[in-house]
C-alpha positions as CSV (number, residue, x, y, z in Angstrom):
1,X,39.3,35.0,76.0
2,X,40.4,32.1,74.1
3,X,38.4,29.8,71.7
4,X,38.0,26.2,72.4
5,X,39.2,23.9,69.5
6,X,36.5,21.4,68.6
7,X,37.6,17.6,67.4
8,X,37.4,16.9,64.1
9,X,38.5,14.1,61.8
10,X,41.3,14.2,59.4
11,X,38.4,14.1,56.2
12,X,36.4,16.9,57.5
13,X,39.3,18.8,58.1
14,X,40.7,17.9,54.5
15,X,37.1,19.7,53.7
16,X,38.3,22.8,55.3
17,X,41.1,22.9,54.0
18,X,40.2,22.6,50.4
19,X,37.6,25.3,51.1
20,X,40.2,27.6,52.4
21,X,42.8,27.1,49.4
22,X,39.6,27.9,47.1
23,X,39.1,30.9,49.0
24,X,42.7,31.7,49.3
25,X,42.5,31.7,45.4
26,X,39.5,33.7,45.1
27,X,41.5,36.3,47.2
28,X,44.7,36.2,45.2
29,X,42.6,36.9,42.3
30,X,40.9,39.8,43.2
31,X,44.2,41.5,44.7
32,X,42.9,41.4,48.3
33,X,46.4,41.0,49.4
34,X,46.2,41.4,52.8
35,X,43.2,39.2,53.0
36,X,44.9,36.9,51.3
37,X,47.8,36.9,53.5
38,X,45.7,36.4,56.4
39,X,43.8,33.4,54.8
40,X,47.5,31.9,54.2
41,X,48.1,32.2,57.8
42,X,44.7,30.4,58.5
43,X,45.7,27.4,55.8
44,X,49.0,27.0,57.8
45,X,47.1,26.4,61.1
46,X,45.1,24.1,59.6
47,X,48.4,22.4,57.9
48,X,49.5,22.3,61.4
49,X,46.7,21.0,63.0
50,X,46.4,18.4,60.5
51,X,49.9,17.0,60.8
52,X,49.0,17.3,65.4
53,X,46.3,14.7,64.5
54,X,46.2,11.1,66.0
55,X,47.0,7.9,63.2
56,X,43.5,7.1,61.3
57,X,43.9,3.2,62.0
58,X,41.4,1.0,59.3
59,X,40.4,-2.4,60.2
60,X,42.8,-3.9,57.3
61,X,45.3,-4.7,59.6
């Protein structure tokens, strides 16, 4: 079964992410290596996902 991807905005997902690369850290530095590779894997989606998202347009223009 595959999970559904919810719709998020590019700051909430810039929340994730930080709280990922602080976890990622916390990992590293207890020498849970294969957790942290996993959590590396996870910050990549994320990366990936973020670059898939649609133009944030302000009302500047």
């Amino acid at each position: 079964m595959r999970m559904q991807r919810l719709l998020i905005d590019r700051s909430t997902l810039d929340l994730i992410a930080a709280d990922a690369q602080d976890f990622l850290n916390v990992l590293n530095a207890s020498g849970l290596h294969q957790a942290s590779a996993m959590m590396l894997g996870v910050l990549e989606q994320l990366q990936a996902d973020r670059a898939n998202l649609p133009v944030e347009r302000g009302d500047a223009a």
